[in-house]
Steps between C-alpha positions, in 0.01 A plus 500: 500500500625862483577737755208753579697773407573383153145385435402876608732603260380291222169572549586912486646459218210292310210741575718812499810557312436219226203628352666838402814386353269303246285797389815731552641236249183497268493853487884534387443241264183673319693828538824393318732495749595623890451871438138485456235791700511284796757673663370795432148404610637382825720803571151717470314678854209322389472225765545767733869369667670628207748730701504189766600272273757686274702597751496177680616379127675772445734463809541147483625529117770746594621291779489175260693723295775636747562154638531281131770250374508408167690202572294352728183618273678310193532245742136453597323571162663250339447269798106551401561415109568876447077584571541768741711804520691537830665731734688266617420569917481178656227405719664607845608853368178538304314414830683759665461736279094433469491540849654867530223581197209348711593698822427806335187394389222523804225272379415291189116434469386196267403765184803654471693157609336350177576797291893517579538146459348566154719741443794326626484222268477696173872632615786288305701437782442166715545629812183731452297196470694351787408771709121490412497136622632577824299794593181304399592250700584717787214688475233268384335212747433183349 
């Protein structure tokens, strides 16, 4: 059998995350290619946690950014059959660093939890959609 935690985890994943990488994916694919209006649509104040959101993004990009290596991103995208683009933080850094972006941020309700996990996976990066996973599964009770 498997550990609570991971079933948790699994299950998460299933209802949450899973379901918008495919129609992320359907979208790109009827749009021809990965700069289609999504991002744009997502970026928009319409959902109301625009400013929220973007600078949650915003702040965790830039500190993705500041704290790359190439070689360890050359490294790990080719580990996953070159799919996904990476930074190339591994998971105890990247932690770290998602932890200094969540104290900043005072509360997450479920809306705008959704809609920056959304928004999170259209990014190229893997540790974006890394990061989505973990705060849903932080956040979300199963």
């Amino acid at each position: 059998t498997m550990p609570r935690g991971r079933i948790k985890r699994y299950v998460v994943h299933q209802q949450a995350v899973v379901p918008a990488l495919v129609e992320s994916r359907r979208r790109r694919l009827r749009s021809g290619g990965p700069q289609s209006g999504i991002e744009s649509q997502s970026r928009s104040d319409s959902d109301g946690y625009g400013g929220a959101k973007r600078s949650l993004v915003d702040a965790l990009s830039e500190s993705y950014e500041k704290q790359k290596r190439p070689a360890d991103a050359t490294a790990m995208s080719k580990y996953m059959r070159n799919q996904f683009a990476f930074y190339g933080l591994k998971s105890p850094r990247r932690r770290e660093i998602d932890k200094q972006i969540l104290s900043t941020q005072k509360t997450i309700d479920q809306s705008l939890l959704i809609s920056l996990a959304n928004e999170l996976w259209q990014k190229e990066q893997r540790e974006f959609q890394y990061f989505a996973v973990d705060l849903i599964c932080k956040k979300v009770k199963v």
